[in-house]
C-alpha positions in Angstrom: 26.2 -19.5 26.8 23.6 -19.7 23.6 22.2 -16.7 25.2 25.1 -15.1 25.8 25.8 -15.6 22.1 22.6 -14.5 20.5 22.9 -11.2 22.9 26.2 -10.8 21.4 24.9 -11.6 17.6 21.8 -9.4 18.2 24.0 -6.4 19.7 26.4 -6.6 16.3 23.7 -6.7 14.5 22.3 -3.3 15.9 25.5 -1.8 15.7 25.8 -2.3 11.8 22.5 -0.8 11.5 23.6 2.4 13.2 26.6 2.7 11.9 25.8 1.4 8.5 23.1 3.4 7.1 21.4 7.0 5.9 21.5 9.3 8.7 18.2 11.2 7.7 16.0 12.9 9.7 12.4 14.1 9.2 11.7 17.4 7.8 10.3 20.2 9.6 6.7 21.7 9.1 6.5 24.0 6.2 6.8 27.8 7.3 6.7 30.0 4.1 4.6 29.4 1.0 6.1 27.4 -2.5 5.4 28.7 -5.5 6.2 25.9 -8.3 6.2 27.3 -11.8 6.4 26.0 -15.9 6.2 22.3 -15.0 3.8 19.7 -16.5 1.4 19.1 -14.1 -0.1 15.8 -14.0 -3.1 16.2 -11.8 -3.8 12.3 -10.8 -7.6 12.2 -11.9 -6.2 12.3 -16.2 -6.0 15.8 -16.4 -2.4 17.1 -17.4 -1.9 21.2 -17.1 1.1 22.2 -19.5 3.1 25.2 -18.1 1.4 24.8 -15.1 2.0 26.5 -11.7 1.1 24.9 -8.2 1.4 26.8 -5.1 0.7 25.6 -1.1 0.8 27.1 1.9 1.2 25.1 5.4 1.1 22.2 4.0 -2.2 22.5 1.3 -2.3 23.3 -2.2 -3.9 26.5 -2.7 -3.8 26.8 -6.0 -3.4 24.8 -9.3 -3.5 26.2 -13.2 -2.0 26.7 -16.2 0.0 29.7 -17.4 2.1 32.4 -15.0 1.7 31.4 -11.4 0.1 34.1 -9.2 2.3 36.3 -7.1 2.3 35.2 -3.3 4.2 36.8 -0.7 7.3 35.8 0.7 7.1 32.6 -1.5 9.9 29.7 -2.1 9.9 30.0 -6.0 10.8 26.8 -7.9 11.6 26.7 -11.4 10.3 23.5 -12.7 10.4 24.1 -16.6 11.1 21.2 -18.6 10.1 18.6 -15.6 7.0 16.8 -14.6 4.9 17.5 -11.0 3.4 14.1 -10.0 0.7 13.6 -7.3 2.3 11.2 -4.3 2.1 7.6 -4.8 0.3 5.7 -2.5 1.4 1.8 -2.1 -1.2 0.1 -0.1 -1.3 -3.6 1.5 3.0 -3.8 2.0 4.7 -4.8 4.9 7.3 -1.7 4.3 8.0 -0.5 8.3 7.0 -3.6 9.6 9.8 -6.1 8.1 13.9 -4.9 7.8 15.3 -8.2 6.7 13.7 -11.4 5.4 15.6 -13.8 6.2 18.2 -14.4 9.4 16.9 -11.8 11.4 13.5 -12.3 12.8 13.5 -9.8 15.3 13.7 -7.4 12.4 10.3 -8.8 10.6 7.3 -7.7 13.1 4.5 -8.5 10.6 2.4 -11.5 12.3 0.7 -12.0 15.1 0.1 -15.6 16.8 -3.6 -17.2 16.4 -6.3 -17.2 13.6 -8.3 -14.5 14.7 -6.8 -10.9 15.3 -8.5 -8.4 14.3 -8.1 -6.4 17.2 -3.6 -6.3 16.5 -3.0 -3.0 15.2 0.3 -3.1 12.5 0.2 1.0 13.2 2.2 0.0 16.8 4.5 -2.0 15.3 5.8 0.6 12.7 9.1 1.2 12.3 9.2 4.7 11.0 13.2 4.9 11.1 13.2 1.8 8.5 16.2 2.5 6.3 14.3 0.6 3.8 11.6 3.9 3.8 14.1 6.2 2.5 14.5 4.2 -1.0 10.9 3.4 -1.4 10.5 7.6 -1.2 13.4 8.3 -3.5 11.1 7.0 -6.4 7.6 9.0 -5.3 6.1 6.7 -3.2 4.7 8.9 0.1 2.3 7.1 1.6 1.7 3.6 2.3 -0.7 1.1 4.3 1.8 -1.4 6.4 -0.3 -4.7 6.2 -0.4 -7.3 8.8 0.4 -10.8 7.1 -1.1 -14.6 8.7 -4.0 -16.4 10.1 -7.6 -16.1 9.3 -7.8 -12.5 10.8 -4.6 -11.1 10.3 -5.7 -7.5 11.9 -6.2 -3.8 11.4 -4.2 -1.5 9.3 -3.7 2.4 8.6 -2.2 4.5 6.3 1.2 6.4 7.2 3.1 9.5 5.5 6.6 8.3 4.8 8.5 10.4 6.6 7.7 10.9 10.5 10.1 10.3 13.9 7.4 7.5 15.3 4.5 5.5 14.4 2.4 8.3 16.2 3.8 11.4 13.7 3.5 8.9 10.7 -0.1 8.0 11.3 -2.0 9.6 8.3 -5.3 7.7 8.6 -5.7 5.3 11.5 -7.2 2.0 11.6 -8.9 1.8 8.7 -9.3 -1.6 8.0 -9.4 -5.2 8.6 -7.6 -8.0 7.0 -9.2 -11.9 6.3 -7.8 -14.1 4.6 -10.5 -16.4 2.2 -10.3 -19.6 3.1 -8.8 -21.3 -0.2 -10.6 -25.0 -1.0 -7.2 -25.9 -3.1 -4.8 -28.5 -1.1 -1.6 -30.5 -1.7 -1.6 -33.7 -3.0 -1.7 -36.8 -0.3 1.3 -38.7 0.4 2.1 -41.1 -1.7 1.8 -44.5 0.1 0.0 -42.8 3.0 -2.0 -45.5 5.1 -5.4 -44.7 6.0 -5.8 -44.6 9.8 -8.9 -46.8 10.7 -12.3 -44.8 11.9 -10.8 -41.4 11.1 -12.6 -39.8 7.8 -10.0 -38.0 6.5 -11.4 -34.2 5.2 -11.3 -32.9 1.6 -9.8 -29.7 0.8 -12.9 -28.5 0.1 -14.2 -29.3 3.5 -11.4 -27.9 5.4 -12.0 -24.4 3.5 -15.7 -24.7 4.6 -14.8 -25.2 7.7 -12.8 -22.3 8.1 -15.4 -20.0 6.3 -18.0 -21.2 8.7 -15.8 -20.3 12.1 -15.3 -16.7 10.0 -18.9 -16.0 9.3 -19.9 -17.2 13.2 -16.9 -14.6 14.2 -18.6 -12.1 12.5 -22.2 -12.9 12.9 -21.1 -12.3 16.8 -19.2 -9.6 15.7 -22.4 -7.6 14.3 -24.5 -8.6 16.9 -22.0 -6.8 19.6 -22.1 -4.0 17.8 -25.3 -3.3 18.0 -25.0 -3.2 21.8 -24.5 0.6 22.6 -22.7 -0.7 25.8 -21.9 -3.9 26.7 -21.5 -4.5 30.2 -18.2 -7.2 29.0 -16.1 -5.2 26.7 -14.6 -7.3 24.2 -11.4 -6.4 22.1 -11.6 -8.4 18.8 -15.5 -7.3 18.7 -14.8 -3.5 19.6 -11.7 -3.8 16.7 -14.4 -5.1 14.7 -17.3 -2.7 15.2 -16.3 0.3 12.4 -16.8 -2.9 10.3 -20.8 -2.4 10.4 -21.0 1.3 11.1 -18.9 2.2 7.7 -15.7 3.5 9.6 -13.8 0.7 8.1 -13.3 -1.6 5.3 -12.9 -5.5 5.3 -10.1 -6.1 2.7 -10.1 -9.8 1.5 -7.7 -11.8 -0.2 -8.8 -14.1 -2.7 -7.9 -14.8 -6.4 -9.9 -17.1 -7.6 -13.3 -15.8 -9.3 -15.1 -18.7 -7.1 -13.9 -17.2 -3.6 -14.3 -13.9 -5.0 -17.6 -14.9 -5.5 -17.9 -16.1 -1.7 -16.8 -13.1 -0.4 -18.5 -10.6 -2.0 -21.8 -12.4 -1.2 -20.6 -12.6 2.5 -19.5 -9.1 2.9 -22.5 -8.1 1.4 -24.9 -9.9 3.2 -23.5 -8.6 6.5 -23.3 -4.7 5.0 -20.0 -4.7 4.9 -17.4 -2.2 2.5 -15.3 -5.1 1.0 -11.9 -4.4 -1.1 -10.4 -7.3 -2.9 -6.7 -7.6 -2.6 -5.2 -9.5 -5.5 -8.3 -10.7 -7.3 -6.3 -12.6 -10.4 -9.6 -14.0 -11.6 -11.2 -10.5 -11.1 -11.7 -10.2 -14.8 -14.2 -12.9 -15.0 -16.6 -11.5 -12.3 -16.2 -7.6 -13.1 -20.3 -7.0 -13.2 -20.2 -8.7 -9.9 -17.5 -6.7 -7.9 -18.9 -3.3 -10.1 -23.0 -3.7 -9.1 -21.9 -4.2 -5.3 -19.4 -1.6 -5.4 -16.3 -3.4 -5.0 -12.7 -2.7 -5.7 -9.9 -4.2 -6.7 -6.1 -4.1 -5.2 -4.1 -5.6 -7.7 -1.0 -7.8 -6.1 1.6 -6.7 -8.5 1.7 -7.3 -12.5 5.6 -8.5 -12.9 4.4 -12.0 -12.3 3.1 -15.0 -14.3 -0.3 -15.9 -14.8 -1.5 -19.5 -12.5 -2.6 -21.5 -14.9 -0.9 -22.6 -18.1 -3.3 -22.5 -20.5 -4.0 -18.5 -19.5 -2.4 -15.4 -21.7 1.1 -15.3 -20.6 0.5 -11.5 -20.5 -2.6 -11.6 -18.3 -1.1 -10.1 -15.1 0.3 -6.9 -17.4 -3.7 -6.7 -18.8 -5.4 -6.9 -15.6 -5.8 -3.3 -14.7 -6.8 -3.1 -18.5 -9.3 -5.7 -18.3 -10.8 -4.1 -14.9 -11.0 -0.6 -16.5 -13.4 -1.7 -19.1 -15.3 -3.5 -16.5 -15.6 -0.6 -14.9 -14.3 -1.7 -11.6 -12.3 0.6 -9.6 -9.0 -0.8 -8.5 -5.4 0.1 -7.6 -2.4 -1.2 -7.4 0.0 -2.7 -5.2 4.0 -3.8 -5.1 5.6 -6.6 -3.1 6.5 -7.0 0.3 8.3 -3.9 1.3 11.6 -3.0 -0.4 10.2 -3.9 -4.0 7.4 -1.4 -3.6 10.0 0.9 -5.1 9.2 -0.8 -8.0 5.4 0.3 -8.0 5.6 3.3 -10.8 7.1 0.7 -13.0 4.5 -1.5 -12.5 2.0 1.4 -12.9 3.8 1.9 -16.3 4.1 -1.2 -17.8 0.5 -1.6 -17.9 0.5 1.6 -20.4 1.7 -1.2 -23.0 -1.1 -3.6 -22.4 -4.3 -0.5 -23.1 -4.3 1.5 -20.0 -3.2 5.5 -20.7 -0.5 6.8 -19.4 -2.8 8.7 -16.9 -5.2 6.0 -16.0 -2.1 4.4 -15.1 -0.9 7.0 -12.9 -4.3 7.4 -11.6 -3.9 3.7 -10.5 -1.3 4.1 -7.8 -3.0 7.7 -6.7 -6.3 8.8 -6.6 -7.7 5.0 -7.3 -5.5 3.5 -4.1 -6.7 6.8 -1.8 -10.6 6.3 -2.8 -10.0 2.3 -1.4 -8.3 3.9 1.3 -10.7 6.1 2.0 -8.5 9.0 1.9 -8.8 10.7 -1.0 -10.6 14.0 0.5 -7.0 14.6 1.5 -4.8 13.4 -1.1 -4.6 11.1 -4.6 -4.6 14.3 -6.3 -3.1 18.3 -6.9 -6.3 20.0 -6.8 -7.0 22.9 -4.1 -7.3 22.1 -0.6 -5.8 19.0 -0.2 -2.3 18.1 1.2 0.7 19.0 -0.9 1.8 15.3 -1.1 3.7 15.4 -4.6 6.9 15.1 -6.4 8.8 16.8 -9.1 11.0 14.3 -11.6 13.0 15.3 -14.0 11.2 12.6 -16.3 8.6 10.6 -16.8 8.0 8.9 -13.5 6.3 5.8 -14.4 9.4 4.8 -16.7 12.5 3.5 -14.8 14.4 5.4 -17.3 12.7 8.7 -17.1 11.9 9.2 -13.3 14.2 11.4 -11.1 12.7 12.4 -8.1 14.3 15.8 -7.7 12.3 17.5 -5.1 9.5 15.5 -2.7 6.8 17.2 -0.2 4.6 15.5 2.5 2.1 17.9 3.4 4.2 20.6 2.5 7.6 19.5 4.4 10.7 19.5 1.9 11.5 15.6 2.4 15.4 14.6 3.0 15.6 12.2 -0.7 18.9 10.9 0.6 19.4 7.4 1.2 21.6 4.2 1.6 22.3 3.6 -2.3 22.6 7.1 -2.8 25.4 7.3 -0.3 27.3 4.0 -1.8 26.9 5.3 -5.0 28.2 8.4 -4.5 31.0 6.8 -1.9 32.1 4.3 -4.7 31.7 6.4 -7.8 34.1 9.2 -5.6 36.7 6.3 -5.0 37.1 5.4 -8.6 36.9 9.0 -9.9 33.3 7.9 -11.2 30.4 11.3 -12.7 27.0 11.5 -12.6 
């Protein structure tokens, strides 16, 4: 009968999803060139083209300047005088197409695997292009993304995806590009008050237990290397074969750690076993910036609308981070929460205008910066010739919530479907109480 239940709960739950949300489908490949004209483009690397034209044909931007556009023929011409042309955003390390809804409905949240050590688990299989959550991240610029496997030690491999694809095999924009660890953190809870010490058992310090776990990570990957130096090995084995772009350059370890101690410890670890390293949060990253700089290591930045750890720290310190890092002259980018919040990334982006960064050292934080640690910035991160038309036009500034109104979107050149499930409540609620725009 509990079965029978959970069928029945689980079949409901289905049906208001399909009866529920946006009907959008993905847009077809672009077939006749686009001419846009008069905007302001902002180029993504600081450079900001008044009256500026941009034009791209099957799906690349062929050219990019300021002044009358050149005729092309049989070209889409769109007037953009008065609004802004922005470069796609990129939101890496999210779990957007991997989670639906948080909480009371796990078999909508495919983010972690079982065990301590995956790094063979590939998050590209379990995305979930027809998210309805996708839609509103892409209403506010945001085209590509890295979905992010979450737990364990290892938690696995990730890739980068174009937001707007029929499957996880359309969506795949660079695959498997890098592995996930988690840095062992020596900080523990406090010991139960009254607890009773059990005779003959030595009870291990926080401290201990994070060494612990650093040492079974740096045997993993000792073993790791060693296999993949082996042209052939007569036993294949998948975690070590996942593992193997890690010392041939084709992928990047990305390590979580805040604290300028672990980031310490993992720097020197990836570093000794000639790894590419990317630190994703890095809260203490201020305080080791000649570190991460001489050994050529970025910085993901886990949000800024938060509070600093510690109380005796600059209230402000997460809004002067990217700040701090920029005259450290540490590359880093920039990263939402979870999955529906990354909507929120431009704003993020922006608020760190207040706290030193330039308006387009900001933008460059959440294009060009996040598709160089991505390793995909021969492709995208910026409007210059040659690369994918990945880009936006707003009707305002796009890193103020106020100002951005993404009009018109591309992916490679594809005129993206903006609609989505607020935009139809809106619009259904507004229209029952007689509501304008």
């Amino acid at each position: 009968m509990k079965r029978t239940i959970l069928s029945l709960g689980g079949l409901l739950l289905g049906i208001s999803f399909a009866y529920g949300q946006a009907n959008i489908s993905p847009a077809k490949p672009q077939t006749k060139p686009v001419v846009i004209t008069g905007a302001t483009i902002h180029v993504g690397n600081g450079q900001v083209i008044n009256n500026g034209y941009i034009t791209f044909v099957k799906g690349k931007i062929t050219g990019v300047g300021e002044g009358a556009a050149p005729s092309v023929a049989d070209a889409e011409i769109i007037d953009a005088t008065g609004k802004q042309v922005y470069p796609g955003f990129i939101a890496p390390m999210t779990t957007l197409g991997l989670i639906e809804i948080e909480e009371g409905a796990r078999g909508t949240v495919d983010d972690t695997e079982t065990g301590e050590l995956n790094p063979h688990v590939r998050s590209l299989v379990a995305y979930n292009a027809d998210s309805k959550v996708i839609p509103t991240v892409r209403s506010n610029g945001i085209l590509l993304a890295q979905p992010t496997p979450n737990g364990g030690l290892i938690s696995g491999e990730s890739s980068v995806v174009q937001l707007d694809a029929w499957n996880w095999e359309d969506a795949a924009y660079k695959k498997d590009m890098a592995i996930h660890l988690n840095w062992p953190v020596a900080a523990g809870g406090r010991e139960r008050r009254g607890a009773i010490p059990v005779p003959g058992v030595v009870q291990e310090t926080p401290a201990q237990r994070a060494q612990k776990k650093v040492d079974e990570i740096t045997s993993l990957f000792e073993q790791a290397k060693a296999y993949a130096e082996i042209a052939k090995p007569a036993v294949t084995n998948i975690r070590f074969e996942a593992m193997r772009g890690l010392f041939n350059g084709t992928k990047k370890l990305f390590i979580i750690a805040d604290n300028a101690k672990e980031i310490g410890q993992a720097v020197t670890f990836s570093k000794r076993l000639g790894i590419s390293a990317v630190i994703v949060g890095g809260k203490e990253s201020y305080l080791v910036t000649d570190l991460l700089r001489e050994n050529n290591v970025p910085v993901i930045i886990r949000e800024t609308q938060t509070l600093p750890d510690r109380d005796e720290d600059d209230v402000y310190l997460p809004y002067k981070l990217p700040k701090l890092l920029q005259d450290g002259g540490v590359l880093y980018g920039l990263t939402g929460t979870g999955f529906w919040r990354q909507r929120n990334l431009p704003f993020e982006a922006g608020q760190a205008v207040g706290y030193g960064l330039t308006k387009e050292q900001a933008l460059s934080m959440i294009t060009i910066n996040n598709a160089k640690i991505l390793g995909i910035d021969k492709t995208t991160g910026t409007l210059e010739t040659g690369k994918d038309a990945n880009l936006f036009i707003s009707k305002g500034d796009a890193l103020d919530m106020i100002g951005l109104d993404v009009e018109t979107a591309f992916i490679q050149g594809r005129n993206i479907n903006l609609d989505n499930l607020h935009k139809q409540l809106y619009k259904k609620f507004s229209d029952k109480y007689g509501l304008k725009e």
